[in-house]
DRENRO-461005 format. One record per residue (C-alpha): residue in one letter; x, y, z. Coordinates in steps of 0.25 Angstrom, whole numbers. Example, Ala and Ser with C-alpha at 12.3 -4.5 7.8 and 13.67 -1.06 7.14 Angstrom:
% DRENRO-461005
+---------+-------+-------+-------+
! residuo !    xx !    yy !    zz !
+---------+-------+-------+-------+
!       A !    49 !   -18 !    31 !
!       S !    55 !    -4 !    29 !
+---------+-------+-------+-------+
% end
This chain:
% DRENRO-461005
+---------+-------+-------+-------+
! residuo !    xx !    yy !    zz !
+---------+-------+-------+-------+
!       X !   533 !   276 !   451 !
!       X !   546 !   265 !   451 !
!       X !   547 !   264 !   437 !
!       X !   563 !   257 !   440 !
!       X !   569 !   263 !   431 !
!       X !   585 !   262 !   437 !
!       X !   582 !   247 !   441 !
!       X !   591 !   243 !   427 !
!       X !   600 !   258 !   428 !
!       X !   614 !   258 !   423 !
!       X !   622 !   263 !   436 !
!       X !   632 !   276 !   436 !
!       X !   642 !   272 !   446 !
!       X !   654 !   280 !   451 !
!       X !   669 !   274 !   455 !
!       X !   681 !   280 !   462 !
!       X !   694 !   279 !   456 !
!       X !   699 !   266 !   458 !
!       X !   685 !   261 !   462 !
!       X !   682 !   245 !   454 !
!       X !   671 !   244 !   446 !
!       X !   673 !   229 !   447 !
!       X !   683 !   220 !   448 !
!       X !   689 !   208 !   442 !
!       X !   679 !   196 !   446 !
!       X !   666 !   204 !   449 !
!       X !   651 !   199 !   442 !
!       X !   651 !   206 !   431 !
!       X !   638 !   214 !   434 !
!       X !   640 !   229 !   426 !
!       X !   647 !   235 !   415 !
!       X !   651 !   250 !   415 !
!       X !   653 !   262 !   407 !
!       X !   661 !   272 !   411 !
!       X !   656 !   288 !   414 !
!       X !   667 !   293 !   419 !
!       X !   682 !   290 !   424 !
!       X !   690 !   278 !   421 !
!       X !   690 !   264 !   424 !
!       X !   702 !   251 !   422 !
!       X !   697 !   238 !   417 !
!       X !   709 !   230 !   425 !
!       X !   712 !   217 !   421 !
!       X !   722 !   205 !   426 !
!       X !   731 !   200 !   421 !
!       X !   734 !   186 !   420 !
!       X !   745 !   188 !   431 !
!       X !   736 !   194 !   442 !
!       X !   739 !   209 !   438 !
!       X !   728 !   219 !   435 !
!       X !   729 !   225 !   422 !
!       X !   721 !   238 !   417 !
!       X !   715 !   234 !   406 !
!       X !   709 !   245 !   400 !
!       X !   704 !   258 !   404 !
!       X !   690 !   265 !   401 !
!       X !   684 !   277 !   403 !
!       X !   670 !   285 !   401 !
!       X !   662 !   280 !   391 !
!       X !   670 !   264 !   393 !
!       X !   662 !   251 !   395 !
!       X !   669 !   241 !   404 !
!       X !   663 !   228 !   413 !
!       X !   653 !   226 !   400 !
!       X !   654 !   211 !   401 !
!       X !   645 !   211 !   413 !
!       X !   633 !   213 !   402 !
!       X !   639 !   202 !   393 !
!       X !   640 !   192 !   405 !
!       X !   639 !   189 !   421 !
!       X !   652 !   184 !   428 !
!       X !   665 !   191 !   432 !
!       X !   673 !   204 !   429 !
!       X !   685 !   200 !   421 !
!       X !   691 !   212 !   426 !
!       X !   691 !   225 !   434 !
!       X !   685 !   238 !   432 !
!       X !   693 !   249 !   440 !
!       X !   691 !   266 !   439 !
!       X !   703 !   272 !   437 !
!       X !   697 !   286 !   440 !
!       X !   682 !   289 !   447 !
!       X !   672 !   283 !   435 !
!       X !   659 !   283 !   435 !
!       X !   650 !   271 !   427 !
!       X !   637 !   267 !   423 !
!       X !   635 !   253 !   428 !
!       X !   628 !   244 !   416 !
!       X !   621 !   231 !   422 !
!       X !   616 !   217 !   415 !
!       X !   603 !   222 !   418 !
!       X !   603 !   238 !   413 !
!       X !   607 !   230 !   399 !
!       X !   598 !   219 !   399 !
!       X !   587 !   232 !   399 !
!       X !   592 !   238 !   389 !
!       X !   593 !   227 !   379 !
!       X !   579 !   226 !   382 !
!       X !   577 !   237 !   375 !
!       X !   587 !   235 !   365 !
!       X !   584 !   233 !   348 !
!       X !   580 !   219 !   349 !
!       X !   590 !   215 !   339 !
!       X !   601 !   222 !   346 !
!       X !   599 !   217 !   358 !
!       X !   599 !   202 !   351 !
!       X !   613 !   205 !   346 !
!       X !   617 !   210 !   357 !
!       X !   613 !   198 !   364 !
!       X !   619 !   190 !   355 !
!       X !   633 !   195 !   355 !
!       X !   632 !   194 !   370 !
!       X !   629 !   179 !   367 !
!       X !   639 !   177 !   359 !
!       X !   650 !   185 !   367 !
!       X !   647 !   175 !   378 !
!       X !   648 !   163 !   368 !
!       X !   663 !   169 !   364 !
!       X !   666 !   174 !   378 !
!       X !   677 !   182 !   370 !
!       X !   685 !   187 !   380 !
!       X !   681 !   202 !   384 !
!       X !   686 !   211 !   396 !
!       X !   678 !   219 !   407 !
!       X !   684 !   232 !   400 !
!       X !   679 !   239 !   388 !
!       X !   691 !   234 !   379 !
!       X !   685 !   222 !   370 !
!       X !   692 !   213 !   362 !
!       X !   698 !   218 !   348 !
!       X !   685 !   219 !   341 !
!       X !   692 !   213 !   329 !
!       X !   693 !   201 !   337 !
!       X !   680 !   202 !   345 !
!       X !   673 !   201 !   330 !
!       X !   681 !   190 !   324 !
!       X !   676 !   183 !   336 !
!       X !   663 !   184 !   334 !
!       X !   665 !   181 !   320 !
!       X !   670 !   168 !   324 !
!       X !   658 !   163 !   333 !
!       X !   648 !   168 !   323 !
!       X !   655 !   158 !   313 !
!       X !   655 !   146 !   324 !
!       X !   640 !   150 !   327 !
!       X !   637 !   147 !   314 !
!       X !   646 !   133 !   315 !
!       X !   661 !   129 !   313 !
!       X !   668 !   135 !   303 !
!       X !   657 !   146 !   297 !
!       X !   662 !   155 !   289 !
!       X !   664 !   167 !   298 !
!       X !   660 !   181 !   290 !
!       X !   670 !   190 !   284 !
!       X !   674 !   206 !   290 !
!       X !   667 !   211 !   278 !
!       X !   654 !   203 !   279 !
!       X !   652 !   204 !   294 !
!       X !   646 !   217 !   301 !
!       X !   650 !   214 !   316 !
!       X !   661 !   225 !   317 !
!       X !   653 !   235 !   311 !
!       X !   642 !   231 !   323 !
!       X !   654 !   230 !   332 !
!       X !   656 !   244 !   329 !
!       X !   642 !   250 !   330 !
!       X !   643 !   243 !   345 !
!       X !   655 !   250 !   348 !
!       X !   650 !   255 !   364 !
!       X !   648 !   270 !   365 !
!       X !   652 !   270 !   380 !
!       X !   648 !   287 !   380 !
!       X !   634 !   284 !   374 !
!       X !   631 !   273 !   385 !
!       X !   636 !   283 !   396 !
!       X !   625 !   293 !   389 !
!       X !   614 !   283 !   389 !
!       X !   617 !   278 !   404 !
!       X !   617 !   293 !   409 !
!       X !   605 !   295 !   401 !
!       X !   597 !   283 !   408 !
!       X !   602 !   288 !   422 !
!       X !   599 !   302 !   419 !
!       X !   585 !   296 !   416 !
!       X !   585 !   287 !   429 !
!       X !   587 !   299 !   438 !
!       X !   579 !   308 !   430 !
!       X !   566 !   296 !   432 !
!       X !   571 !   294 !   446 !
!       X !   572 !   311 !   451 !
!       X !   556 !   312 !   443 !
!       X !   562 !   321 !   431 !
!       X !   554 !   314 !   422 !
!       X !   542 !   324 !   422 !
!       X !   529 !   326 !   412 !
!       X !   528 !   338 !   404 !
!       X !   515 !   341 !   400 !
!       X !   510 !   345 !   386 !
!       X !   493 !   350 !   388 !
!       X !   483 !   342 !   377 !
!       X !   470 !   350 !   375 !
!       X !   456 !   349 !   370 !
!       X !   456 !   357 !   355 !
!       X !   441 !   361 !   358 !
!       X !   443 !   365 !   372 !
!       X !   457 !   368 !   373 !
!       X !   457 !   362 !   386 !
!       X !   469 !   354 !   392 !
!       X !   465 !   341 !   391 !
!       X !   477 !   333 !   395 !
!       X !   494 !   333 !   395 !
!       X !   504 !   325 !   390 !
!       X !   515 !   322 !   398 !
!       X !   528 !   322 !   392 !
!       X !   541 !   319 !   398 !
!       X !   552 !   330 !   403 !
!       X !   563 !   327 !   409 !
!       X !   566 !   338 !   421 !
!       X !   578 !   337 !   426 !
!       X !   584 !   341 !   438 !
!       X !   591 !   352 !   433 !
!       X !   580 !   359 !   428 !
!       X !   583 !   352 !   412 !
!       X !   571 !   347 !   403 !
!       X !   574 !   336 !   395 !
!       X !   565 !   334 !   383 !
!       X !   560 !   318 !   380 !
!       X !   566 !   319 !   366 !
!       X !   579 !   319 !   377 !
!       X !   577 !   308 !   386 !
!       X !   564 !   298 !   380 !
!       X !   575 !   291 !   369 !
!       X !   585 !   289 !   380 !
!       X !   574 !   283 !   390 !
!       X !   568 !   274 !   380 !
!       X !   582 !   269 !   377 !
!       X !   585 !   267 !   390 !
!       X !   572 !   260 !   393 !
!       X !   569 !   272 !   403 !
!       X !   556 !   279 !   396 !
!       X !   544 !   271 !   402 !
!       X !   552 !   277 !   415 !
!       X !   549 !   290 !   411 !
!       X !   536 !   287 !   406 !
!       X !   531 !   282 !   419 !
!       X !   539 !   295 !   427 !
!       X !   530 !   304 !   418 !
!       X !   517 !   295 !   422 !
!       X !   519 !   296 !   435 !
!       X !   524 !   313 !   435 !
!       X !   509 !   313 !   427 !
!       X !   502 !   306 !   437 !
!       X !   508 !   313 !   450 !
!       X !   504 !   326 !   442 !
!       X !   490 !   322 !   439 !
!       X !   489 !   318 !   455 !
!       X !   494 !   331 !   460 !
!       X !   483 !   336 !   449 !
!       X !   472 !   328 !   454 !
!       X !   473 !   331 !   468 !
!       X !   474 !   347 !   466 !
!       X !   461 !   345 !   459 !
!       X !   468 !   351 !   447 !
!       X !   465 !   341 !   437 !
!       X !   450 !   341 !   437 !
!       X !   445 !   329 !   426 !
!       X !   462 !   332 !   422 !
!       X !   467 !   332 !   410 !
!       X !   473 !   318 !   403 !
!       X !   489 !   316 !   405 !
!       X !   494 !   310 !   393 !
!       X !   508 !   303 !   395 !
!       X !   516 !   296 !   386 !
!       X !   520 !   280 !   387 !
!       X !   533 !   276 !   380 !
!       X !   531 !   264 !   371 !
!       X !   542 !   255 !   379 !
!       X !   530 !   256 !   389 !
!       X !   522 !   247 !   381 !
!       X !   534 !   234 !   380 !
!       X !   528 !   231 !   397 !
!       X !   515 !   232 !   402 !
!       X !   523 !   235 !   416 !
!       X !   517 !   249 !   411 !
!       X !   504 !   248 !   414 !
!       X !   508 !   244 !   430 !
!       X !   516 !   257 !   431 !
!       X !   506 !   267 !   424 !
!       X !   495 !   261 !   434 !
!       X !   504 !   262 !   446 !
!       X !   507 !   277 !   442 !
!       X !   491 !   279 !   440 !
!       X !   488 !   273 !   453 !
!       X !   498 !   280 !   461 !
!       X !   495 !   293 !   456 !
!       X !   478 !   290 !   457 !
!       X !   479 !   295 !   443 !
!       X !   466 !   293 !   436 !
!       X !   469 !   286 !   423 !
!       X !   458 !   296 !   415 !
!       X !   472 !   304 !   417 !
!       X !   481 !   298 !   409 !
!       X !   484 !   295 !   394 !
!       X !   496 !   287 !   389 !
!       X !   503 !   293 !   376 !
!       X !   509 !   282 !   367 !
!       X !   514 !   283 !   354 !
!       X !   513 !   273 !   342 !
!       X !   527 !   269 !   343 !
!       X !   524 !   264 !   356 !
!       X !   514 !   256 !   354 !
!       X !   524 !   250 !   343 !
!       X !   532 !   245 !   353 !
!       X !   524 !   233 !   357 !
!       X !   511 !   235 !   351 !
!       X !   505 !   222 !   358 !
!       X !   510 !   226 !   372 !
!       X !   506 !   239 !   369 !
!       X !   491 !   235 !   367 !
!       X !   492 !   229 !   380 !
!       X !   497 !   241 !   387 !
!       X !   489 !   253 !   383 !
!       X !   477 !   245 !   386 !
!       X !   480 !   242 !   401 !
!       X !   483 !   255 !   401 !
!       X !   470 !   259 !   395 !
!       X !   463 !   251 !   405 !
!       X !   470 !   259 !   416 !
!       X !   462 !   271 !   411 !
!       X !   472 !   280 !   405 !
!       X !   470 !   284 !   390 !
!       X !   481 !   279 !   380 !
!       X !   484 !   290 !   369 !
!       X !   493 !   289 !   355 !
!       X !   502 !   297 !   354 !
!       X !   507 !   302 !   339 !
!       X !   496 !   297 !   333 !
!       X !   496 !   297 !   318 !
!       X !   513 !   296 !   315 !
!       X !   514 !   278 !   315 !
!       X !   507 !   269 !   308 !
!       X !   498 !   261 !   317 !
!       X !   491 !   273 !   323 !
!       X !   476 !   268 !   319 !
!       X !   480 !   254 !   324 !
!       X !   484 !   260 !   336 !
!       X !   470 !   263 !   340 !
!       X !   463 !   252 !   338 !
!       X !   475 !   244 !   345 !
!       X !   478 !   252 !   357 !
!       X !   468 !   259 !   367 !
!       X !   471 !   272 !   363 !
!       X !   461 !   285 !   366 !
!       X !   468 !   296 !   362 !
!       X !   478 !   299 !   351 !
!       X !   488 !   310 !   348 !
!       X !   490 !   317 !   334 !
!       X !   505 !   318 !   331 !
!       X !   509 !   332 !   328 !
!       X !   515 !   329 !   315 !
!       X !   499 !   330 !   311 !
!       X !   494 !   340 !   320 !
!       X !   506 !   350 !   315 !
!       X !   502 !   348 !   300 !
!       X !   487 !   351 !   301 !
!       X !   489 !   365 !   298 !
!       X !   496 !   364 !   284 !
!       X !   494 !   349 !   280 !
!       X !   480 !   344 !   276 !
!       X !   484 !   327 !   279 !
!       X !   487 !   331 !   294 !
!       X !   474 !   337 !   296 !
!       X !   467 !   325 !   290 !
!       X !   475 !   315 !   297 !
!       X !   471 !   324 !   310 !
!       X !   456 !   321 !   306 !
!       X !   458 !   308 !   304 !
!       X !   462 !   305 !   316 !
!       X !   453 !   312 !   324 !
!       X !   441 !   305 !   317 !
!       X !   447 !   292 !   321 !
!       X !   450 !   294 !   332 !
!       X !   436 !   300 !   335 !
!       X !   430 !   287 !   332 !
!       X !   440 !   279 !   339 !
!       X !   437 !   288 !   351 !
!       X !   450 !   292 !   354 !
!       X !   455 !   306 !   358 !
!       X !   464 !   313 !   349 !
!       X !   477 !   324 !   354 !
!       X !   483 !   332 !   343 !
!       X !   498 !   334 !   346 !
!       X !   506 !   343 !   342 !
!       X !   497 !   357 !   342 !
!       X !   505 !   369 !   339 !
!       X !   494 !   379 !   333 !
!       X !   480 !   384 !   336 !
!       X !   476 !   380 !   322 !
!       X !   483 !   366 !   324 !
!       X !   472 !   365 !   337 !
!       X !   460 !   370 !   330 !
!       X !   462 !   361 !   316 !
!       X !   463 !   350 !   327 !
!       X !   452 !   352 !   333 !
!       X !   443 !   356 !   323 !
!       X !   445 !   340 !   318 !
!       X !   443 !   334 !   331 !
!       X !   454 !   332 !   337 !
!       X !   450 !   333 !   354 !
!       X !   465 !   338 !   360 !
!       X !   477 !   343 !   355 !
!       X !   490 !   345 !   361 !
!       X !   503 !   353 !   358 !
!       X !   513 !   367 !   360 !
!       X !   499 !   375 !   355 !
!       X !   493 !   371 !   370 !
!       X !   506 !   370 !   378 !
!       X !   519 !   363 !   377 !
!       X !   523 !   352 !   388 !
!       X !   526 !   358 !   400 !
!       X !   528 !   354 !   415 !
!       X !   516 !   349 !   423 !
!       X !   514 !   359 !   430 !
!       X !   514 !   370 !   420 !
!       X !   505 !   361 !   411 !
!       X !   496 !   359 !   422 !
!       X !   494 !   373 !   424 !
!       X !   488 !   374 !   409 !
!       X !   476 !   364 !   414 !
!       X !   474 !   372 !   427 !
!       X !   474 !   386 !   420 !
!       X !   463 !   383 !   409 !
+---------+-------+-------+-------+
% end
């Protein structure tokens, strides 16, 4: 699957001692932050002589106007000991300000706007102008925006140094979240994205009935990293429907190999989850198809987990999305059910055929009367919606029978088995 995830990839690059970076009159193209090592910003003087204007180290920004504007280095960028930088391009920004707070980004754009209006004077190293200065000129353009001679507001009344100061750059935390999104690159590109599998089961039978995958990440050196370590940081990085589609298509090649060793009979249903960024571009649909079709994956196979939040995302888009997928053949199932507020609008407004009790009900039924009559409750709508109903969350035998004893059809939790890898999972299906 070529999900291109490195197409807009902050770059790691490594320079001798002595090495340029870039030099007085180059496009201005990247800005840097330093790893490791040293590097001169080197100015000239108006006599023709090189002067060191300041000198960074790890965790320093420098060549940062290439993102205010295109046109040439003001200056040179020389290590002074062997440095290693993350490369920053126009693009790998404009990405992420896709994903930005919608009113962050606006102000950000703004200040950019007006930067280019003032054109204060600023150098390709990471010394700025004295704030002080830097504010009161701002202050001035503000009182000429709003024409000649407007009053221009007092220290006291006017926030923009306590902004200024929540803005400080944390060059550190920016080296973390790079290594981070390049930890994730390589561990996408080397397959480390892998499905764990958690068995769901019929409460009459106690037949295995289907799986759900959920993510692991096994890394080379043998370490397991949990979601709750690595989803935050994807989504923030705009790198989760990567994963998501890594998971897919580990699920369908497993189902494959399943297939063809005649070990899946009539098979149980793989449930895999869908992130609600998924559901801002109908791209998606293409790629789950793609990955079906490569595979010769019956659809029957699958079911795609969502959760209320997203389909809060972009409810209308949503709408649109589920049902193409609907239409492929998989089933489309709600996860959390129960914990937001639009749950019952929900399934009148989306093609949804199964829905999963939240844990925070299942674990109460034992000891709290509401639990167990919001259980019934939603069994007997569903029931006459027709829609499947999974309780998450099982721990206890009497959780399971209380549970089924109200209709519900399949359960799933640590009282049947606890995500494992696909192999020792499958094995559970193979000896029952």
């Amino acid at each position: 699957m070529n999900s291109n995830v490195t197409a807009h990839l902050s770059k790691r690059l490594v320079y001798k001692k002595g090495d340029y970076i870039f030099k007085k009159g180059d496009p201005r193209d990247d800005a840097y932050i330093i790893v490791e090592g040293s590097v001169a910003i080197i100015t000239t003087a108006l006599s023709g002589a090189e002067e060191v204007g300041s000198m960074l180290s790890a965790g320093d920004i420098f060549g940062e106007m290439a993102l205010m504007e295109q046109g040439e280095r003001t200056a040179a960028a020389r290590a002074v000991a062997d440095t290693e930088v993350y490369a920053i391009s126009r693009e790998v920004i404009k990405e992420r300000m896709a994903g930005m707070d919608p009113v962050i980004s606006t102000l950000f754009a703004l200040l950019v706007d007006r930067y280019r209006k003032t054109r204060i004077y600023i150098p390709e190293s990471a010394e700025l102008p004295d704030p002080e200065r830097v504010v009161q000129h701002l202050k001035e353009m503000a009182g000429k925006d709003r024409g000649e001679g407007a009053p221009v507001p007092k220290e006291s009344d006017d926030p923009l140094p306590e902004i200024l100061e929540g803005l400080r750059p944390n060059g550190q935390d920016a080296i973390e979240e790079l290594g981070m999104e390049q930890k994730i690159s390589d561990g996408l590109k080397y397959g480390e994205f892998v499905p764990w599998l958690q068995p769901i089961l019929d409460l009459a039978s106690e037949e295995i009935v289907g799986f759900e995958a959920l993510a692991r990440w096994e890394k080379k050196d043998g370490t397991i990293v949990m979601p709750y370590e690595f989803i935050p940081a994807a989504e923030r990085l705009n790198m989760v429907q990567h994963i998501d589609y890594s998971i897919f298509d580990h699920m369908c090649a497993t189902i494959r190999r399943c297939m063809d060793e005649s070990a899946f009979g009539n098979g149980p249903f793989i449930s895999v989850n869908l992130s609600g960024v998924h559901f801002t571009d109908e791209a998606v649909v293409g790629v789950l198809r793609e990955t079906l079709e490569e595979h010769k994956i019956p659809p029957k196979y699958i079911k795609f987990e969502i959760t209320e939040s997203a389909l809060m995302t972009d409810s209308k888009n949503a709408q649109i999305i589920l049902s193409k997928l609907k239409d492929l053949g998989v089933g489309i199932a709600l996860d959390d059910f129960g914990t937001g507020y639009s749950s019952l609008n929900y399934l009148h407004k989306f093609p949804i055929d199964t829905i999963k009790i939240d844990r925070s009900f299942v674990s109460q039924i034992t000891n709290e009367k509401r639990s167990m009559d919001i259980i019934k409750a939603i069994v007997a709508m569903a029931d006459s919606f027709k829609i499947d109903v999974v309780a998450e969350g099982i721990e206890k035998k009497v959780e399971m029978q209380l549970l089924e004893s109200v209709g519900c059809q399949m359960g799933q939790g640590y009282y049947f088995g606890r995500p494992a890898p696909q192999k020792e999972a499958l094995k559970l299906l193979r000896d029952r």
